[in-house]
N, C-alpha and C positions, 0 to 999 in steps of 0.2 A: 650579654645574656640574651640568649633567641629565644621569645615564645610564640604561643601558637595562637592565632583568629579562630574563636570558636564559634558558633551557631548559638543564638540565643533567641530560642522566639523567632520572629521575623529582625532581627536584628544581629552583631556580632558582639564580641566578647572578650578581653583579654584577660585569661588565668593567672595571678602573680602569686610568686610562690609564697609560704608560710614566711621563709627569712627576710623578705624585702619588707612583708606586713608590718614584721615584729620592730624588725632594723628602723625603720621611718614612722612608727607605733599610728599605721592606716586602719581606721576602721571603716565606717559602713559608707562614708563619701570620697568621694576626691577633688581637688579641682582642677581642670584640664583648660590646658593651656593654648591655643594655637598660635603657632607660629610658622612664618614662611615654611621653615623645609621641614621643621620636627612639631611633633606633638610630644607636650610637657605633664607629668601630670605631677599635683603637689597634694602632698597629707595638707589638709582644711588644722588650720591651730587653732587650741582650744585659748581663747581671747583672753578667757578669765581663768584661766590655767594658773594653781598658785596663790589666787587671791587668799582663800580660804585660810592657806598656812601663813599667809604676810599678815593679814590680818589679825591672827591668834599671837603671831612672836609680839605682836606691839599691847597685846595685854594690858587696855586700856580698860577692858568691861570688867575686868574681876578685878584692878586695882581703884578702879570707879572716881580716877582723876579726870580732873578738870582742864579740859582744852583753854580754856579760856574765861575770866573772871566773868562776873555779873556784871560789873562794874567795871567803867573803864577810869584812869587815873582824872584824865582831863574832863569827865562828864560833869555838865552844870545843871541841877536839877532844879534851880530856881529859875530858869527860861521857861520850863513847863507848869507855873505856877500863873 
């Protein structure tokens, strides 16, 4: 696909169509790449993309269990006496 070097400011620009946006889900950054003969540019991923729903399927806060006891089997409480 050929696009065009536009004028920006004192600077240039390149216009990427609607479906490349949508296809690769690019919004307001990019991260550009240099390399010897080509420039790369990659959609920035969202790190914590997801957490929100993995965190809800494990449904610990509304089943309000316990990760792990108070108490452990082997603890000797009479060392801190």
């Amino acid at each position: 696909m050929k696009v065009s070097v536009i004028k920006i400011g004192n600077s240039k620009g390149v216009r990427l169509p609607k479906s490349i946006l949508e296809k690769y889900q690019i919004g307001e950054k990019l991260e550009l790449v240099e390399e010897p003969t080509q420039i790369v540019f990659r959609p920035i991923a969202n790190p914590r993309k997801g957490w929100k729903e993995a965190f809800e399927s494990v449904d610990l806060i509304q089943r309000n269990e316990e990760l792990m006891g108070d108490v452990f089997d082997d603890e000797n409480f009479e060392e801190w006496n």
